[in-house]
C-alpha positions as a Python dict, from the first residue, in 0.01 Angstrom:
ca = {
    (1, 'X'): (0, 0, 0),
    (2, 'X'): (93, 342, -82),
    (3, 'X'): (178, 610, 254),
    (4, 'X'): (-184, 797, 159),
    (5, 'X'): (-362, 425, 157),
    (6, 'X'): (-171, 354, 497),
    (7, 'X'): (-252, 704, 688),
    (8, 'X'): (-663, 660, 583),
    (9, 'X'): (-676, 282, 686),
    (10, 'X'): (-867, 286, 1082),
    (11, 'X'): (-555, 105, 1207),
    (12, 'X'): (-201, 52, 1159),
    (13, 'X'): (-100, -202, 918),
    (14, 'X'): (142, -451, 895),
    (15, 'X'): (313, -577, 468),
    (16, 'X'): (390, -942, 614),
    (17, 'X'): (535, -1075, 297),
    (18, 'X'): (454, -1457, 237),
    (19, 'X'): (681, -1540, -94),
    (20, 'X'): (805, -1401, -463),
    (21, 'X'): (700, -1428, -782),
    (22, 'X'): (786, -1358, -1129),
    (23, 'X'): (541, -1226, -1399),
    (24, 'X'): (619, -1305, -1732),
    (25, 'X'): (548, -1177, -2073),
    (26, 'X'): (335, -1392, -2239),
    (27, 'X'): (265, -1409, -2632),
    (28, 'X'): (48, -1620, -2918),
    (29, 'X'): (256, -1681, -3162),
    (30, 'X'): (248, -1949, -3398),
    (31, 'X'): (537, -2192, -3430),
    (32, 'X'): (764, -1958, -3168),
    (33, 'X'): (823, -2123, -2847),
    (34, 'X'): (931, -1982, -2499),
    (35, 'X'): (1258, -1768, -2531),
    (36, 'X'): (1141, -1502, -2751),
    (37, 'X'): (1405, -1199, -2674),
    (38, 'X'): (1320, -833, -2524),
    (39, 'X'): (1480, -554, -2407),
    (40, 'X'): (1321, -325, -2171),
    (41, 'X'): (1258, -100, -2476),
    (42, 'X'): (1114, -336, -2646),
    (43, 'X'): (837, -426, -2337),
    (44, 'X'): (772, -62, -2280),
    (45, 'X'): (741, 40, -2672),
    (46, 'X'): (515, -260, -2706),
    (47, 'X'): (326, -176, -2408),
    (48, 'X'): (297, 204, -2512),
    (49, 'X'): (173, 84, -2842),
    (50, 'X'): (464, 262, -3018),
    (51, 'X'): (584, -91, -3129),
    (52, 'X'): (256, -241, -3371),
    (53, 'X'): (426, -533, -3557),
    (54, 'X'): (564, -848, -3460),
    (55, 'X'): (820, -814, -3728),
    (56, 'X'): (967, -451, -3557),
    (57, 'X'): (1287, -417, -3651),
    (58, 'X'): (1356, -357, -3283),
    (59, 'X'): (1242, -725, -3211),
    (60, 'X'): (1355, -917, -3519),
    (61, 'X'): (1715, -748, -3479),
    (62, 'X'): (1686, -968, -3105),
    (63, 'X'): (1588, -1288, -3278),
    (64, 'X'): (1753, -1322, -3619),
    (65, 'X'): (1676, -1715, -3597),
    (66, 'X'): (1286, -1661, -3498),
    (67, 'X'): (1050, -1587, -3799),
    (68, 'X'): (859, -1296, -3642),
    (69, 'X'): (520, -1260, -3887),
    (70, 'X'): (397, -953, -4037),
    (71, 'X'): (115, -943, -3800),
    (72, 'X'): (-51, -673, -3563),
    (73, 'X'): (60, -693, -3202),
    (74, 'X'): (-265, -720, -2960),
    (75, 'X'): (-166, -618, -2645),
    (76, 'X'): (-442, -802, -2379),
    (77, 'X'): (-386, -657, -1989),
    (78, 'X'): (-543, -675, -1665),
    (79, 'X'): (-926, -487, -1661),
    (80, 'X'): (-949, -509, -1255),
    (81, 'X'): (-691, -424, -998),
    (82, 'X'): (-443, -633, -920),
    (83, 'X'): (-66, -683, -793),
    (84, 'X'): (37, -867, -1080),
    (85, 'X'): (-8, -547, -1234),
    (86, 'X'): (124, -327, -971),
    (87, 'X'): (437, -548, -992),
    (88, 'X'): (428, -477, -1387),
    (89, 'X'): (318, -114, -1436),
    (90, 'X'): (651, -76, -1144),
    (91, 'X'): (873, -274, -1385),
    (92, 'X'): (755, -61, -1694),
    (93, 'X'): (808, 300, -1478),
    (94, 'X'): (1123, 202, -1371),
    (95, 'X'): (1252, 111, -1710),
    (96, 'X'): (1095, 376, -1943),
    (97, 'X'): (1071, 812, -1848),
    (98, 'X'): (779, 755, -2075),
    (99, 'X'): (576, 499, -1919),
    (100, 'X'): (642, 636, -1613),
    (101, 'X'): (573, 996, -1711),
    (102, 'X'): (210, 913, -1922),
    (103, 'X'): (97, 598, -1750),
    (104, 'X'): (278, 553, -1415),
    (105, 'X'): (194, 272, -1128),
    (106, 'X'): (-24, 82, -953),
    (107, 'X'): (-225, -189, -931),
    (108, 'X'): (-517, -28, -1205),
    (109, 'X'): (-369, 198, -1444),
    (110, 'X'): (-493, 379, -1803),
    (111, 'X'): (-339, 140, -2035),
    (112, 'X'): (-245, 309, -2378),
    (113, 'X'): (-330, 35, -2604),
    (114, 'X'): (-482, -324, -2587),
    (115, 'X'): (-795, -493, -2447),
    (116, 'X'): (-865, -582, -2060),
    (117, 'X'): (-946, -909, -1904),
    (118, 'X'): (-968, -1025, -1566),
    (119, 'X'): (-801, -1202, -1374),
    (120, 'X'): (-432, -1397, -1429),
    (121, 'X'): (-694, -1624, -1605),
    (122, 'X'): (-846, -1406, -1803),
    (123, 'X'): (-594, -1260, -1971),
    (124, 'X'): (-405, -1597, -2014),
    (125, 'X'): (-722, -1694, -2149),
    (126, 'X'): (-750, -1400, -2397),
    (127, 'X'): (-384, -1515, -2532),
    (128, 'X'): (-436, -1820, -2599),
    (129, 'X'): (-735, -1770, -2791),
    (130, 'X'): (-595, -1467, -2958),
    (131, 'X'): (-339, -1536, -3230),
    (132, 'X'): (-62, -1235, -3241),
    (133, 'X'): (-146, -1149, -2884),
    (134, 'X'): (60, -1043, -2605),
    (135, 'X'): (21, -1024, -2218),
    (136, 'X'): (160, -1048, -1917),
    (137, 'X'): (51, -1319, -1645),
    (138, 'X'): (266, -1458, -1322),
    (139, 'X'): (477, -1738, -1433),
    (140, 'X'): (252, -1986, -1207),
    (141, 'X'): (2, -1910, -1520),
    (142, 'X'): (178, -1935, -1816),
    (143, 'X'): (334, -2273, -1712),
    (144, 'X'): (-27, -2427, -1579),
    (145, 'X'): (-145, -2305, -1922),
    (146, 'X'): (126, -2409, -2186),
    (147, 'X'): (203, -2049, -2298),
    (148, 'X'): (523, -1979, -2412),
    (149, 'X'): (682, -1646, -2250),
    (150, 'X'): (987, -1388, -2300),
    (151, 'X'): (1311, -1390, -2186),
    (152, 'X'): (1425, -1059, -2067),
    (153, 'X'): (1733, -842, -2052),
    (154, 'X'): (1805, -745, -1725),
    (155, 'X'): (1987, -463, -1564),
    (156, 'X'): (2329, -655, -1582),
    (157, 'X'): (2247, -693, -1999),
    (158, 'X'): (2164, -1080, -1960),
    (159, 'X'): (1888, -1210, -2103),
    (160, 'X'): (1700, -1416, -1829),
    (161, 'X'): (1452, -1710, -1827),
    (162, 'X'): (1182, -1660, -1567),
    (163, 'X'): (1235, -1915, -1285),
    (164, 'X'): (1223, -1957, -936),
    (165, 'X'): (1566, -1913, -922),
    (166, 'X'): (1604, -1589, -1111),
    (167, 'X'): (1335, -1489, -870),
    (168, 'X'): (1493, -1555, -568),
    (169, 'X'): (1825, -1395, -753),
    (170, 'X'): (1641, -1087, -790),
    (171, 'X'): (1519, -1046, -431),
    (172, 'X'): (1863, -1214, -278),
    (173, 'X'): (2016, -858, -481),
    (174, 'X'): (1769, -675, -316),
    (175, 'X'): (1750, -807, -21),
    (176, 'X'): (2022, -594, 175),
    (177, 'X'): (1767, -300, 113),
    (178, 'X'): (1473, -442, 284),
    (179, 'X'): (1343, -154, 484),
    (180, 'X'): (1187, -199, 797),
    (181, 'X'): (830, -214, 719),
    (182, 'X'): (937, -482, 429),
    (183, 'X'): (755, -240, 131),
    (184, 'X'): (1012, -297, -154),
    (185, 'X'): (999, -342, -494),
    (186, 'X'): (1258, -557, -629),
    (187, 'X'): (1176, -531, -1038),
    (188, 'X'): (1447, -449, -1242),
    (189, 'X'): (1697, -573, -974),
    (190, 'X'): (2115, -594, -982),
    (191, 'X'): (2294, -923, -1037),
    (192, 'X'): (2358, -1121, -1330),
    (193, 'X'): (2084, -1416, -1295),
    (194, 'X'): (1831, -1183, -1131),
    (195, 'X'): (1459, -1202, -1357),
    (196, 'X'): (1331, -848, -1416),
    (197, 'X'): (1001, -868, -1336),
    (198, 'X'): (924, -993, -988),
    (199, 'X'): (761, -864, -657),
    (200, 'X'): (709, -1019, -286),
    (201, 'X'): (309, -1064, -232),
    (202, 'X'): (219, -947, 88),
    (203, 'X'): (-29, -1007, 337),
    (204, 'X'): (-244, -700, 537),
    (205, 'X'): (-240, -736, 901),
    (206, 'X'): (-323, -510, 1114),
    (207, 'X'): (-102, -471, 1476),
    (208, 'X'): (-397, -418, 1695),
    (209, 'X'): (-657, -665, 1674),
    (210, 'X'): (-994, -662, 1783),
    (211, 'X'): (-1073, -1004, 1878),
    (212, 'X'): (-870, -1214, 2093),
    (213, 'X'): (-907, -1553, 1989),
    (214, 'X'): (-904, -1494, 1590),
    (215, 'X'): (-607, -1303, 1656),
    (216, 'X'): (-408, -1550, 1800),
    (217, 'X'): (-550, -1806, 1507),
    (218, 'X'): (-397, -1569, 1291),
    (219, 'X'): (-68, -1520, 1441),
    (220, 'X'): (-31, -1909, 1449),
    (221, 'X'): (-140, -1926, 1103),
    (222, 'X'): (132, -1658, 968),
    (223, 'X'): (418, -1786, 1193),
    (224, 'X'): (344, -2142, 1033),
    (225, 'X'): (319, -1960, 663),
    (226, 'X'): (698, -1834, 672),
    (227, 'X'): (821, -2111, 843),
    (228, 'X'): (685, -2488, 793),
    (229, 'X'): (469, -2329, 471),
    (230, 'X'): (753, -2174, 266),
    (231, 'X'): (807, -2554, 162),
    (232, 'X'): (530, -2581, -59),
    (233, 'X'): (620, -2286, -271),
    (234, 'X'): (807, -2420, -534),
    (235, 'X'): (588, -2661, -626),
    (236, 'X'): (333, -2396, -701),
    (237, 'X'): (590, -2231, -912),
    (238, 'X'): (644, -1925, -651),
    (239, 'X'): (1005, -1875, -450),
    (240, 'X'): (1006, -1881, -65),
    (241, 'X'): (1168, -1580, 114),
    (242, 'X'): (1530, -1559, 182),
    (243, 'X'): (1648, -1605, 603),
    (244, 'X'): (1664, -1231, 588),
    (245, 'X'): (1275, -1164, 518),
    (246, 'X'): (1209, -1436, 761),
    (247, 'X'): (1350, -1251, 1065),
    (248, 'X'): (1204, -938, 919),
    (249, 'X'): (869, -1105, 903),
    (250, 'X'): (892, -1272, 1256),
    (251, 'X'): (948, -945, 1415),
    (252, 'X'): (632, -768, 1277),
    (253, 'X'): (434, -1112, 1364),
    (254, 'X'): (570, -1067, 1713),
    (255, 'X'): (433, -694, 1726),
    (256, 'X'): (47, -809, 1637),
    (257, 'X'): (-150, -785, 1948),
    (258, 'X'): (-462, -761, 2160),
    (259, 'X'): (-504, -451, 2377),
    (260, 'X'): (-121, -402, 2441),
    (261, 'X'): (-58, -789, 2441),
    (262, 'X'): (158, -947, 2201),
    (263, 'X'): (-41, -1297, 2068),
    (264, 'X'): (273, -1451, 1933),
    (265, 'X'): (339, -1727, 2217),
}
């Protein structure tokens, strides 16, 4: 949440972050698999709209292997709010003045071009029934879904394959900047293997709760999430937080309380 969101909530609120993920650029195009090329001009110019054709110089100089058609990009995005596109719309300000400057971010946001759907599932859904399409979905989607997705240059000049372990590269890089309150954005991150595109999803707690016994439900239930429940992560195709996040987490866990007493026990 942004400071203005924070100062109107009744209460004061806690960013307990749970694990990463990556969201990947996803695309319908005939006979090219995963590992399409892009440069952060490329994303932003195609995302703008200022880039219309799959055969773009600025993408077939990338790809000289790939046989990029003479076809119409259609850009497909998010219609409802979301963090997927928070985490995207932050990637695309922090990599283009003119993204930033017309469009900006946050979890809705006045797209230039393309058509909304909603949902991770919708606009996976809208790809893959949309020849020449392109979109952008967290990796968890493309992967349960069969769509093929970009690999991106990243702030070190490497292009990267989204994975768990460019993920957790990308947040290990940014990781020595964790702030207190654990709001960070880690897109465009240092490091050689570190994916471009990735974010921490949070959960919204607030410090002072207002009924005892759900309270202390809750405080088991989030000491047991960044713990014992970091294991199942991977398998769902998201990357469990470094040790660092960990202690960051258990300290604001250990804050939550009922009239002036903690509930972690």
């Amino acid at each position: 949440m942004k400071d203005e969101q924070l100062k109107d909530a009744p209460g004061e609120l806690f960013h307990i972050p749970t694990v990463m993920g990556a969201v990947v650029i996803t695309y319908n195009l005939e006979g090219v698999p995963s590992g399409l090329k892009m440069t952060p001009d490329v994303v932003a110019g195609i995302f703008l709209g200022e880039i219309k054709k799959w055969n773009d110089p600025k993408i077939t100089s990338l790809n000289p292997d790939v046989k990029l058609p003479d076809r119409d990009i259609v850009v497909v995005h998010r219609s409802d709010g979301s963090g997927t596109t928070n985490i995207f719309t932050d990637y695309l300000s922090s990599i283009s003045s003119a993204w930033k400057d017309k469009v900006g971010k946050g979890t809705a946001v006045n797209w230039p071009v393309g058509q909304g759907a909603k949902g991770n599932e919708g606009v996976a859904g809208a790809v893959k029934q949309t020849p020449g399409s392109v979109g952008y979905v967290e990796l968890a989607y493309a992967v349960q879904n069969k769509l093929p997705y970009a690999f991106l240059q990243n702030k070190a000049g490497k292009f990267v394959e989204p994975t768990l372990e460019t993920t957790t590269a990308a947040a290990a890089a940014a990781a020595a900047n964790m702030p207190e309150d654990m709001r960070v954005s880690i897109v465009n991150a240092p490091g050689e293997n570190s994916y471009p595109i990735a974010g921490y999803t949070y959960l919204l707690v607030y410090k002072d709760q207002k009924d005892k016994d759900k309270g202390t439900e809750l405080v088991k239930f989030l000491w047991w999430a960044i713990h014992d429940g970091e294991k199942f992560a991977k398998d769902l195709l998201y990357a469990p937080l470094p040790d660092n996040v960990v202690k960051l987490a258990e300290a604001k866990i250990k804050q939550i309380n009922y009239k002036g007493e903690p509930l972690y026990k």
